[in-house]
C-alpha positions in Angstrom: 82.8 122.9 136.9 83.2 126.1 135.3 86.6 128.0 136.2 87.4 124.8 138.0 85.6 125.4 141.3 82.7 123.3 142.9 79.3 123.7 142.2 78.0 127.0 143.8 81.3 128.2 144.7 82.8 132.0 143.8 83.9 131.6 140.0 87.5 131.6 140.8 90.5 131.8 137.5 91.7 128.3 136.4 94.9 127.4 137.3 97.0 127.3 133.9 99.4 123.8 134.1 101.7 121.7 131.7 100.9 118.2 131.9 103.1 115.0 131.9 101.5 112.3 130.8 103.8 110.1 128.9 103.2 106.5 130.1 100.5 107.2 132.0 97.0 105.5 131.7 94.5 108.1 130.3 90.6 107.5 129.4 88.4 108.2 126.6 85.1 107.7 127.2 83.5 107.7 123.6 84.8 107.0 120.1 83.3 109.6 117.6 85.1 112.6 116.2 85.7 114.3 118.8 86.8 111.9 121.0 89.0 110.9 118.2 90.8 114.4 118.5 91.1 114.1 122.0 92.9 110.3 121.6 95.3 111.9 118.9 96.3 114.9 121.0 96.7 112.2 123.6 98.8 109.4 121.9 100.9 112.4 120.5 101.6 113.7 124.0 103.0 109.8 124.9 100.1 108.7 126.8 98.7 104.9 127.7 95.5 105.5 126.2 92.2 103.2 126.8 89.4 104.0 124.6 85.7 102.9 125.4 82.8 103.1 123.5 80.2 100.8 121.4 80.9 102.7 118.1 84.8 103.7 117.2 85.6 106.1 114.2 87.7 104.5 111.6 90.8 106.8 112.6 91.0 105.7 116.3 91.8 102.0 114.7 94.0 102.9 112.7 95.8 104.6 115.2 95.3 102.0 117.4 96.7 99.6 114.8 100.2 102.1 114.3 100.5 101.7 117.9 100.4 98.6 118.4 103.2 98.0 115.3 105.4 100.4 117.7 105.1 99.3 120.6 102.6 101.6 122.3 99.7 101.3 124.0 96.4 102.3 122.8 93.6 99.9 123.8 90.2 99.7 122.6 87.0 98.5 124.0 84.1 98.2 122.2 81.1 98.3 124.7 79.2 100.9 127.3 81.4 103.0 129.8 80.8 100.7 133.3 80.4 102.2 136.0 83.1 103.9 138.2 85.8 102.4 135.9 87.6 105.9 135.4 88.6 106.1 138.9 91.5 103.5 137.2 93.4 106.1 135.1 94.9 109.4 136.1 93.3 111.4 133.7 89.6 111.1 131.5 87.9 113.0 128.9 84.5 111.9 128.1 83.1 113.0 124.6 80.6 110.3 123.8 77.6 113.3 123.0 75.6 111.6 125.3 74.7 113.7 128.2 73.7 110.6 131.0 76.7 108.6 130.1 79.3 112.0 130.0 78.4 113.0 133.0 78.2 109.8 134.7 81.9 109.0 133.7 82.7 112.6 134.9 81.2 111.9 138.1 83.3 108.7 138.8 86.0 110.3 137.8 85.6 114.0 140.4 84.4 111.2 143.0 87.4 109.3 142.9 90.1 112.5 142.7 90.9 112.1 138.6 91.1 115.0 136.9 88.4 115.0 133.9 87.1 117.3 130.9 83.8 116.9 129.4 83.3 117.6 125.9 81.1 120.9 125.4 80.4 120.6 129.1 82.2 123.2 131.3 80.2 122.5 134.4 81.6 118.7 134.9 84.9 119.7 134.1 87.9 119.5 136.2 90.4 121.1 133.5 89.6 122.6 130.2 92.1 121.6 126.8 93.3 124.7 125.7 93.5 125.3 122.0 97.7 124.5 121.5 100.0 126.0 119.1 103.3 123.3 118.8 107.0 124.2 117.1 109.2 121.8 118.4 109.9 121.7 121.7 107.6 125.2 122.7 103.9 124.7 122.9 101.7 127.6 123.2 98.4 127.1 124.8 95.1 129.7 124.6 92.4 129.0 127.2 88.8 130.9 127.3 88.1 129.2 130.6 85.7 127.2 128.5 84.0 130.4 127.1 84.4 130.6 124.1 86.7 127.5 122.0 86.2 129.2 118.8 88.2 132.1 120.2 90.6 130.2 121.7 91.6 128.5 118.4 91.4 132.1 116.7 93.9 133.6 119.3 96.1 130.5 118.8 96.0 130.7 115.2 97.2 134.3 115.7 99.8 134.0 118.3 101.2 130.8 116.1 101.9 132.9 112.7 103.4 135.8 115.0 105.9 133.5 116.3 107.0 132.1 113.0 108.6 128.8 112.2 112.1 129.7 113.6 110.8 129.3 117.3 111.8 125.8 117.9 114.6 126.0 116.6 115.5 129.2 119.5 114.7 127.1 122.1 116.5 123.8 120.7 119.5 126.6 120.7 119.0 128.4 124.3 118.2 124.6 125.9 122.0 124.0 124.5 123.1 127.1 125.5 121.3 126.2 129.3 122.9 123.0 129.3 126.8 124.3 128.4 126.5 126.6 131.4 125.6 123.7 133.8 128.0 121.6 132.4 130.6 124.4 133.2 129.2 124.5 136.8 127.5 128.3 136.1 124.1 129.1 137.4 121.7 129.3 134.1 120.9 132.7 135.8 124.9 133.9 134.8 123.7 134.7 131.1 121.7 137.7 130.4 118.7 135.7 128.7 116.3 138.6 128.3 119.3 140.6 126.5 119.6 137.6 124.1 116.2 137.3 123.2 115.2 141.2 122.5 118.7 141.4 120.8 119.6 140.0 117.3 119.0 136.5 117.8 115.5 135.7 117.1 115.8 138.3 113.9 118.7 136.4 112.5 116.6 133.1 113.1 114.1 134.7 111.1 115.6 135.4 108.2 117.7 131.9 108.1 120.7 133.0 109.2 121.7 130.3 111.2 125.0 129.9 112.3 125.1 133.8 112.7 122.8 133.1 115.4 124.5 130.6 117.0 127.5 132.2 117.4 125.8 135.2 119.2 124.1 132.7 121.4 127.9 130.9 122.3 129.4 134.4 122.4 127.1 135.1 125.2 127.6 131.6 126.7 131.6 132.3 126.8 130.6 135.6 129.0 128.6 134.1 131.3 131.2 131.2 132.0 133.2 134.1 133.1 137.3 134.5 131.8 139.2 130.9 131.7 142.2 130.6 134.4 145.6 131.0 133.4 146.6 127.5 130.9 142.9 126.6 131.1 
C-alpha cells in the first residue's frame, strides 16, 4: 500500500524503522535479479533466508552454496510459491515479475500480519527498502516513499561521498567512548556529544590523524567521568 496505509485510506508518511533480522526466517518469493539483490541484502543483514521460485539465478546458488560451507542458512526451493506459505516467516519480499503470483504471496503475507515489499509494486507493500549507504557500523538509508528509487539511490550516493570513509571509524570510537562511561557508572548523557562531533574530531578523522582524535575523544570521556577521589 502506498505510504503504508490500507487501500483507500488518507496517504499517511511511512514510518521510518531499523530492522533486526539476524536469525530470523525471511522469504523470497522469486529467483531472478532482482530478487537476487534482495537475498544478498538479506543474507548480509544475518537473516534465515528461504528462497522460492522455479528458475534461480546462478548467484543465489552460489550464495546458497557459501552459506551452507559456514554454517548459515539459506534454503532454496525450486518450484511455484504455494499458497499462504509466507504467513511462515516474519518478513517477505516478492520479486518474481509476475504480477498474479506477487501479489498473491503479498496477500498471504498482509492477511496473516507479515510485513512484505513487492518489487516495483508500492500498492501491495507493507514497507518499502530504502536505498542504504553502509561504513561500518552506521547505515544511512534514503526512502522516496516508493516514488521515485532512482532518486533515492541518487540522494544516497550523495549523502555517502559527503560522509567520507572515516565515519565508521567515529562511531567505532564514540560506541567506545559510550561504553567507558557506563562502565564508570556515568549516564552517556554526562559527555557533551554534540560538542564533540561539531568540534575537531570528525576533521582530524578526515585527514588520518588518528590517534589525535582519539585522545580528544578520551579527553572528553575523562570530563564527563567527573574528577577521581582522593588515592583513586
Amino acid at each position: 500500500m502506498r505510504d503504508g496505509g490500507p487501500p483507500g485510506a488518507a496517504a499517511g508518511r511511512p514510518y521510518p524503522v531499523v530492522l533486526r533480522i539476524e536469525g530470523r526466517a525471511c522469504l523470497v518469493v522469486g529467483g531472478g535479479p532482482v530478487a537476487a539483490r534482495k537475498v544478498a541484502d538479506l543474507y548480509e543483514c544475518g537473516a534465515e533466508v528461504t528462497v522460492v521460485a522455479p528458475q534461480i539465478e546462478p548467484s543465489i546458488v552460489a550464495l546458497a552454496e557459501a552459506a551452507e560451507a559456514a554454517g548459515r542458512l539459506l534454503r532454496i526451493a525450486r518450484r511455484p510459491y504455494r499458497n499462504g506459505e509466507a504467513s511462515r516467516y516474519r518478513l517477505v519480499i516478492t520479486a518474481t515479475g509476475i504480477a498474479a503470483v506477487d501479489r498473491k504471496a503479498a496477500a498471504d503475507a498482509e492477511s496473516a500480519g507479515i510485513w512484505v515489499n513487492s518489487a516495483d509494486d508500492v500498492e501491495h507493500c507493507t514497507f518499502f527498502l530504502p536505498s542504504v549507504h553502509r561504513q561500518g557500523p552506521v547505515t544511512v538509508s534514503v526512502s522516496t516513499g516508493g516514488a521515485s528509487p532512482a532518486l533515492a539511490a541518487w540522494l544516497r550516493r550523495r549523502i555517502g561521498g559527503l560522509l567520507g570513509a572515516h565515519i565508521g571509524t567515529l562511531a567505532e570510537m564514540l560506541e567506545r567512548a559510550r561504553l567507558e562511561l557506563r562502565k564508570a557508572g556515568r549516564p552517556t548523557s554526562a559527555l557533551d556529544w554534540t560538542g564533540l562531533l561539531d568540534g575537531e574530531v570528525p576533521k582530524l578523522l578526515r585527514e588520518g590523524h588518528l590517534e589525535e582524535a582519539q585522545r580528544l575523544v578520551d579527553a572528553a570521556v575523562a570530563r564527563a567521568k567527573g574528577p577521581e577521589a582522593p588515592g583513586g
